[in-house]
N, C-alpha and C positions, 0 to 999 in steps of 0.2 A: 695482765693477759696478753699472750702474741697477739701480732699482726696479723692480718690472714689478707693473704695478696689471691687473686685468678694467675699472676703470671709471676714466672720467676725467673731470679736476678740470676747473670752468670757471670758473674765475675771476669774484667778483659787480664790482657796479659801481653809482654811484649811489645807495650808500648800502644796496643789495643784498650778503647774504654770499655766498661761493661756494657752489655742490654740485657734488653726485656725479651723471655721466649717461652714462648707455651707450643706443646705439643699437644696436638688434635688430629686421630683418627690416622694417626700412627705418621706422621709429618710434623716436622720442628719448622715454627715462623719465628720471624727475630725481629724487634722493634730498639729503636734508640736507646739508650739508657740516661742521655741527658747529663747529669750532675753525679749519677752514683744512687745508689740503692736508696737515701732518703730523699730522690730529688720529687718531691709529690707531683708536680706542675708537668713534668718528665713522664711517671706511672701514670697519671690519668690521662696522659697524648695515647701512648702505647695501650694501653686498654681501650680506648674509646677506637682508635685503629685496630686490635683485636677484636671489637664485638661486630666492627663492620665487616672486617672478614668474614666471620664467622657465618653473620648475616647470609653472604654472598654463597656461602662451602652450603651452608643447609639449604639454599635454597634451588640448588645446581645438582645436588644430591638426590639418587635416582632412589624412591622411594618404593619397597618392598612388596606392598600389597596393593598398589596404584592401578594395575590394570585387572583386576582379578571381578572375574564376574560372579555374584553369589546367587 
């Protein structure tokens, strides 16, 4: 069975290592990549740094039906 990761790996290049990046809400964030795509210890910093963001983006985010009087 795959792996199923939240964020994915992009490969470095030029002497660049790789990281971790998810796109959310039409914006690219980048996190460390540590060791290379199987460094576990590396994916769980970067996710656990991704859901804090995350956190932060939804909570800052101007909510649709918030001021509507019914």
């Amino acid at each position: 069975m795959p792996r199923s990761f939240k964020l994915t790996w992009q490969q470095g290049g030029d002497g660049r290592s790789g990281r971790w990046k998810k796109k959310y809400k039409g914006k690219v964030y980048y996190y460390p990549g540590g060791g290379g795509k199987s460094d576990r210890v590396a994916y769980a910093a970067a996710l656990e740094s991704w859901e804090r963001r995350k956190a932060e983006i939804d909570a800052t985010a101007p909510r649709k039906y918030r001021n509507c009087k019914y």
